[in-house]
C-alpha positions in Angstrom: 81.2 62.0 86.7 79.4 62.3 83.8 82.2 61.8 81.0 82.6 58.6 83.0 79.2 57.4 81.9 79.4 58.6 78.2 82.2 56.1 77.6 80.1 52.9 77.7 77.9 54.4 75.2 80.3 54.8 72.4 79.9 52.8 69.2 83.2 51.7 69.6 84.2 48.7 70.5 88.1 48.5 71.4 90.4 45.7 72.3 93.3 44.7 74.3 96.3 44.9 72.2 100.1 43.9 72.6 102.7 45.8 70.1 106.0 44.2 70.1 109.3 46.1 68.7 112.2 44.0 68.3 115.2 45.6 67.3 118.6 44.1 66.9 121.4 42.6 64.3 119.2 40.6 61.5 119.6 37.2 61.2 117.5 33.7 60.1 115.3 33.0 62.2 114.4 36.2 64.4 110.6 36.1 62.6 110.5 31.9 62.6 110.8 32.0 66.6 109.2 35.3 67.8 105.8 33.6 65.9 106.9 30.6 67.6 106.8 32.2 71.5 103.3 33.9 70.3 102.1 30.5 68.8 100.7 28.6 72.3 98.8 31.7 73.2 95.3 32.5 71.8 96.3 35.9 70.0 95.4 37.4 66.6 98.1 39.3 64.4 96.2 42.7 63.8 99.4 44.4 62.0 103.2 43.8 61.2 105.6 45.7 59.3 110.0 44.9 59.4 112.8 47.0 57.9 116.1 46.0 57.7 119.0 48.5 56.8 122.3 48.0 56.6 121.6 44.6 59.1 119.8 46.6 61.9 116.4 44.6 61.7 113.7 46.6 63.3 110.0 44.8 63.3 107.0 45.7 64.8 104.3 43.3 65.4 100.7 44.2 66.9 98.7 41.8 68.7 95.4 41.4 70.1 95.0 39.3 73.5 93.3 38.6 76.5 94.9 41.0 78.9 95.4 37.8 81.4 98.0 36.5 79.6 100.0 40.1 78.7 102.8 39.2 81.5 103.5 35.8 80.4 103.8 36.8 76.9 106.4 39.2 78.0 107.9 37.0 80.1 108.3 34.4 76.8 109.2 37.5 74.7 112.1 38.3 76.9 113.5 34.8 77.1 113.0 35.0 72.9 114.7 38.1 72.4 117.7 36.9 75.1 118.3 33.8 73.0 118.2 35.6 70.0 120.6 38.2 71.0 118.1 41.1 70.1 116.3 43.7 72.2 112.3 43.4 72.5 110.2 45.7 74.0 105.7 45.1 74.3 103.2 47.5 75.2 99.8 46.1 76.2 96.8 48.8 76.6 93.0 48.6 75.8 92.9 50.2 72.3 89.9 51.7 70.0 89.6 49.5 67.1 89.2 52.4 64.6 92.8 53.1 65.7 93.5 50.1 64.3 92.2 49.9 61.3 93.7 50.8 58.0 93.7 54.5 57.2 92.0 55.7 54.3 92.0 58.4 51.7 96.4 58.2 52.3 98.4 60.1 49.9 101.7 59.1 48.3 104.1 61.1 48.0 107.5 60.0 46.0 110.7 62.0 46.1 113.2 61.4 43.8 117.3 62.9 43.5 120.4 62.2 43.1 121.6 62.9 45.6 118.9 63.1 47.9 119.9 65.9 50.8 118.5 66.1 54.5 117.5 69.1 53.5 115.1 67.8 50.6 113.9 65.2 52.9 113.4 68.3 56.4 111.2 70.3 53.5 109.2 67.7 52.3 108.2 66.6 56.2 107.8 70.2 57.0 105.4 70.7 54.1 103.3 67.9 55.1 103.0 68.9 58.5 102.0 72.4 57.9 99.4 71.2 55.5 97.8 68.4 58.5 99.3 65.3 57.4 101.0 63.1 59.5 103.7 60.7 57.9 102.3 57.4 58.4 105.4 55.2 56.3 108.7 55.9 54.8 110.3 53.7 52.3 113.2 53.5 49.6 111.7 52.4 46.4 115.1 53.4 44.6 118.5 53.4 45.3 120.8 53.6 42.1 121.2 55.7 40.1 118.8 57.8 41.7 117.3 57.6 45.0 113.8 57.4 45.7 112.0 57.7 49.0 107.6 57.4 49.5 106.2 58.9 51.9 102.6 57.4 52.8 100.6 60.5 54.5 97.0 60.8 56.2 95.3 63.5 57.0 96.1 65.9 54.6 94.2 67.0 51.0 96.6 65.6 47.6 95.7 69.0 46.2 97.4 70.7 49.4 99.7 68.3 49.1 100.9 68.6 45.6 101.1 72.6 45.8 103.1 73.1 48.6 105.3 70.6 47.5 105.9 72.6 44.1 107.8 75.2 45.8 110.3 72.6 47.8 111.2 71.0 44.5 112.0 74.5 43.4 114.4 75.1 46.2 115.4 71.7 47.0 116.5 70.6 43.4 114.4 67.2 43.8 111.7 66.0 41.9 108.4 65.6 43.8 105.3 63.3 42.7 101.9 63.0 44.2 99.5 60.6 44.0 96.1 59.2 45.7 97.1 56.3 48.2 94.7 53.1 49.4 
């Protein structure tokens, strides 16, 4: 088949990457011995990122390996995760390294109220969306007296952005800024 050939003549270059979720009850340690299980093989940390809310740790970690030593690395992780008492789950596939890479031209977008409703927060997603942007990262920046929640987004103009949101902080009684992200 043709598209068969083409693919050995991208530009391209991908890798073989592991991403490892653990989820589970946060305590000392959980980050200390899942480094620890990953320390004997020869991997490289490409991207990590852990929220922790209301003691729920969730924490992603992505990897880059040689794909001959995927299994034991999930064998390891599943005798780390059992002695930890948390749940971790891998994925190992041959992945595009522009996929990888850190996005560009992001926008931030900040919502602010008190209180913030579902509602405020469906809008603002919706917004986005129908504008092309994809929510890369949600965050609390705020919590008391008024809640404050960025949105990181790709993929979509600020200007865009920034006018569509106009009408949900109309209708949604929050206050909405907008600025260019890294």
């Amino acid at each position: 088949m043709i598209r068969d050939n083409l693919r050995h003549m991208s530009d391209e270059k991908s890798e073989f990457t592991g991403l490892i979720l653990v989820s589970g009850i946060d305590t000392p340690g959980i980050t200390q011995a899942l480094f620890e299980t990953l320390a004997p093989f020869a991997i490289t940390v490409l991207d990590i990122e852990q929220v922790v809310i209301r003691e729920r740790l969730i924490l992603t970690v992505l990897i880059s390996l040689n794909p001959a030593h995927a299994q034991a690395i999930e064998e390891d992780l599943q005798l780390c995760g059992q002695k930890l008492g948390v749940d971790i789950a891998t994925s190992f596939l041959e992945q595009g390294q522009s996929s990888i890479a850190a996005k560009t031209g992001l926008v931030h977008v900040v919502a602010l109220g008190s209180p913030l409703a579902p509602t405020a927060i469906a809008a603002i997603a919706s917004a986005i969306a129908t504008r092309g942007g994809n929510i890369e990262r949600i965050h609390r920046t705020a919590s008391y007296p008024i809640t404050a929640i960025e949105f990181i987004v790709s993929g979509a103009d600020q200007t865009d952005i920034r006018a569509c949101l106009a009408e949900v902080t109309t209708a949604h009684s929050v206050d909405i800024a907008v600025s260019p992200g890294g």
